[in-house]
Residue, then its C-alpha position, 0 to 999 in steps of 0.5 A: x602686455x603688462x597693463x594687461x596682465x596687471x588689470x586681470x591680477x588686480x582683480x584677484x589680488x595677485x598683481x605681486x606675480x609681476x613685481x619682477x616683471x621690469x628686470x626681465x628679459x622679453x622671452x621670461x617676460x613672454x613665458x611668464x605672461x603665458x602661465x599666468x593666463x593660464x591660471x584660474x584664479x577665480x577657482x584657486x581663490x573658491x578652493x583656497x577659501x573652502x579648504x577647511x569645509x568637511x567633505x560632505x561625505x564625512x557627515x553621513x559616514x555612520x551610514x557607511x556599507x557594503x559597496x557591490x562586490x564581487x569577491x574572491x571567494x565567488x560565493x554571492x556574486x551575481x555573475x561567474x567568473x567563466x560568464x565574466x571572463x567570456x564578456x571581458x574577452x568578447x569586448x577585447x577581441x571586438x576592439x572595444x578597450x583601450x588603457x589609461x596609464x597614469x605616470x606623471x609621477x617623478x622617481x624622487x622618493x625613490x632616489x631616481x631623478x627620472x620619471x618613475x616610469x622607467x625605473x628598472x623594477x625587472x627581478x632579472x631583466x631589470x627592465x622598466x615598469x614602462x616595459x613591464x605594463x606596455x608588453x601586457x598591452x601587447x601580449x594582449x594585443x596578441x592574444x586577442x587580435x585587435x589593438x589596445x591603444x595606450x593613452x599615457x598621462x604625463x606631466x610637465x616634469x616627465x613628459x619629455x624624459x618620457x617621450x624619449x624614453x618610448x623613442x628610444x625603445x620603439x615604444x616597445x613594441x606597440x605601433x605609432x597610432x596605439x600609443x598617445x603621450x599627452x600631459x596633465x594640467x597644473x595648479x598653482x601653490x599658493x601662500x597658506x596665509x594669504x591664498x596668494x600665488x606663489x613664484x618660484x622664480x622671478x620669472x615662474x610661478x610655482x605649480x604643480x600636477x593637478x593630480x590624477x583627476x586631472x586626467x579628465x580636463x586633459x583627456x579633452x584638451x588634447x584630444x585624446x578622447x577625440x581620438x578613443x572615440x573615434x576608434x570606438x574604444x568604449x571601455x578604458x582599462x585605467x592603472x597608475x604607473x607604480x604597481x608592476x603587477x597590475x594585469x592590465x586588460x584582465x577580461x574577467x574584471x572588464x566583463x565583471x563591469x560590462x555584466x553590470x552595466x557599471x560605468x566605473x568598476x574599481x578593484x580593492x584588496x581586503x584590509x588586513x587592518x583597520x588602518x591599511x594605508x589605503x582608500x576605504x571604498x564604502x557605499x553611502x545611500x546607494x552611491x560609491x566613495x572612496x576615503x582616504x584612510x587618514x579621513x576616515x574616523x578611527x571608530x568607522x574604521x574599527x567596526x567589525x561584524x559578528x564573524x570578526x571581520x572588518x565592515x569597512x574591508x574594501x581597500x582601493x589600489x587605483x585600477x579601474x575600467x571606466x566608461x568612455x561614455x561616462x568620461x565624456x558626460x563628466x567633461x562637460x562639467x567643470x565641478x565634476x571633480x572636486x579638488x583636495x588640498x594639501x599643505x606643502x613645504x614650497x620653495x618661493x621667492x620673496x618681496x625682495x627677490x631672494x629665494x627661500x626654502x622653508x623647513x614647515x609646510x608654508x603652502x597649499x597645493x590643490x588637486x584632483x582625484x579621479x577616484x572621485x568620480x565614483x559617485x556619479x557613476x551608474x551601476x558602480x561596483x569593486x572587484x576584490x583581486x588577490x593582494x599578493x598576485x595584484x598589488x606591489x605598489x612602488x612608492x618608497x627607497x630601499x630601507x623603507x618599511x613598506x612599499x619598497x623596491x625590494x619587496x616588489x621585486x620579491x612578489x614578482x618572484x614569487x609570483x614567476x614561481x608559483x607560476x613555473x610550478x603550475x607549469x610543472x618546473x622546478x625552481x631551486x628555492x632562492x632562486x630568482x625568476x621572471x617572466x616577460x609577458x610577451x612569453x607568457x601572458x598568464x599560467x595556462x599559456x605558461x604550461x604551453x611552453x615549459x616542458x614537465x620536469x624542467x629544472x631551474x636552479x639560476x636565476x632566469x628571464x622567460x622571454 
């Protein structure tokens, strides 16, 4: 096994991966071997080597305009949110749409050390942001008459927490054959100097997730897209685990993608300003990207019309429909996606055995984006939603300026609220209250359970 393995690492330059290899154990030595040949050194060596290259798009970035929209406002769209909302419901009451959850993501920032998905977001209930999105499915589920199958995305270090976790909890609510757990690919870091892989351990190569864009290797290695089609699942109602108020399977946005014949559809707030922290979705010579706001050159992004709003105002949140289709036609191309790289701080063990934590980023990590896709979809478009009714990203602790618990939650009252007092209930202000999918999908089926005049002045789950 080592003459093996030692031939394939000479060849790339890594043959140091198996400078412990003598003093191991044979199950280190098996577990070892079996990482190693699941690494594409051939790729990580072309993408280390090509890091520094400008993303082709930043050259034509002056040409940047207005990507299809349809806006809040509803006054040039070419399709009425009535029509949008009829198609979207049609396709989820024939079966047709399923939903991708992204939730490979750990609670660290947080200071949770579980999978960020079930961290207990619920104003009131406390319950998980795996709680909270699933009953959606199944209030929709309910509403619509067919199953909406969720395929979650899960990586090396959630999957089994996860897995647990939906055990425990009889996957609340969804049945056996709607929910699919499968897991995420990995790359490995590598030493920023040198573009040598790096180990974590004597026995272990140091990896991480190959981020979100993983999802389409990972869709086809498990078998899941096997599994959509065979369902005849055709749309996928795509979200990342971190923001509670995605409304999954909402039918206007999914008929807004039908109507166009859109293979991937993605939803963007308006900026407030030019340097949101956001991806910019911007239209170059007919085809859709998304840049991350720290690519984007400050002078592009400060450019204004002549009613003083923002030319480049389309900023992403990570919701999208997307083709089954489109993702089957993508997965059978290997550069398809391209990968991004990130200096990182890495901890690695050195020539010597001993383990070192650096305190400067001493690494490169390489992943994927699915957003990058959106080039080479036909028909794409964005759908602006409301920033304060769909987008409380979870990213940092408490105390933070942004993105925190606290402000979640905060919204999610709001929202409950606003929702209460078109129902007709009064809610004593300063008072927290929440409601459970699976007792009110939305405003109008609110109204048909609280009576006129209904005081709240405690704070109250609806479920």
């Amino acid at each position: 096994m080592k003459e093996e393995l030692l031939a394939l690492l000479t060849e790339h330059g890594q043959e140091h991966l198996l400078a412990f290899w003598d003093e191991l154990e044979d199950t280190r030595r098996e577990s070892l071997a079996a990482e190693i040949r699941e690494i594409d050194f051939s790729t990580t060596r072309r993408v280390f080597e090509a890091r520094d290259e400008q993303v082709e798009v930043l050259k034509s970035i002056g040409r940047a305009v207005d990507p299809p929209a349809f806006r809040l406002d509803l006054r040039n769209n070419r399709f009425s949110l009535d029509r949008a909302r009829k198609r979207g419901a049609q396709a989820l009451a024939n079966g047709e749409v399923g939903v991708i959850l992204v939730a490979g993501g750990q609670g660290t920032r947080l200071g949770f050390d579980r999978p960020k998905g079930m961290f207990p977001i619920g104003p009131v209930s406390e319950n998980s942001l795996f709680q909270i999105h699933v009953e959606r499915i199944v209030a929709a589920r309910r509403r619509y008459g067919k199953p909406i199958p969720l395929c979650l995305m899960t990586s090396p270090a959630t999957d089994e927490k996860t897995r647990r976790f939906f055990d425990r909890h009889d996957r609340f609510g969804l049945r056996e054959d709607e929910l699919r757990i499968f897991q995420q690919g990995t790359m490995p870091a590598v030493d920023a100097q040198t573009g040598k892989v790096l180990l974590a351990r004597r026995d272990r190569v140091a990896q991480s997730p190959d981020g979100h864009g993983g999802l389409l290797r990972a869709l086809v290695a498990s078998g899941t897209l096997d599994y959509l089609e065979a369902r005849g699942i055709e749309s996928l109602f795509y979200l990342q685990i971190d923001n509670p108020l995605v409304d999954i399977c909402w039918p206007e946005f999914i008929g807004y993608h039908l109507l166009s014949e859109s293979e991937l559809s993605s939803q963007v707030i308006a900026k407030r300003t030019p340097s949101d922290r956001v991806g910019n979705v911007i239209q170059i010579d007919g085809r859709l990207w998304v840049i991350e706001y720290s690519d984007l050159p400050d002078k592009v992004s400060r450019r204004r019309r002549p009613d003083g709003s923002l030319e480049i105002w389309a900023g992403s949140i990570a919701v999208h429909v997307i083709d089954v289709g489109f993702l089957r036609r993508m997965s059978g191309s290997t550069d398809a996606l391209p990968f991004h790289v990130a200096d990182k701080k890495v901890a690695y063990v050195d020539s010597s055995g001993n383990r070192i934590q650096p305190e400067t980023p001493n690494a490169v990590k390489f992943e994927r984006f699915i957003f990058d896709l959106l080039p080479l979809a036909a028909n794409a478009i964005v759908v602006e939603v409301d920033r304060e009714r769909c987008f409380a990203p979870l990213k940092n602790a408490s105390g933070a300026a942004e993105d925190t618990p606290e402000l979640a939650r905060a919204q999610m009252v709001r929202l409950a609220t606003e929702r209460l007092h078109q129902a007709g209930a009064v809610v004593r202000p300063g008072v927290d209250v929440e409601i459970s999918p699976l007792y009110a999908l939305d405003a109008d089926e609110l109204k048909k359970k609280i009576n006129p005049g209904t005081y709240v002045d405690e704070k109250k789950y609806f479920h």
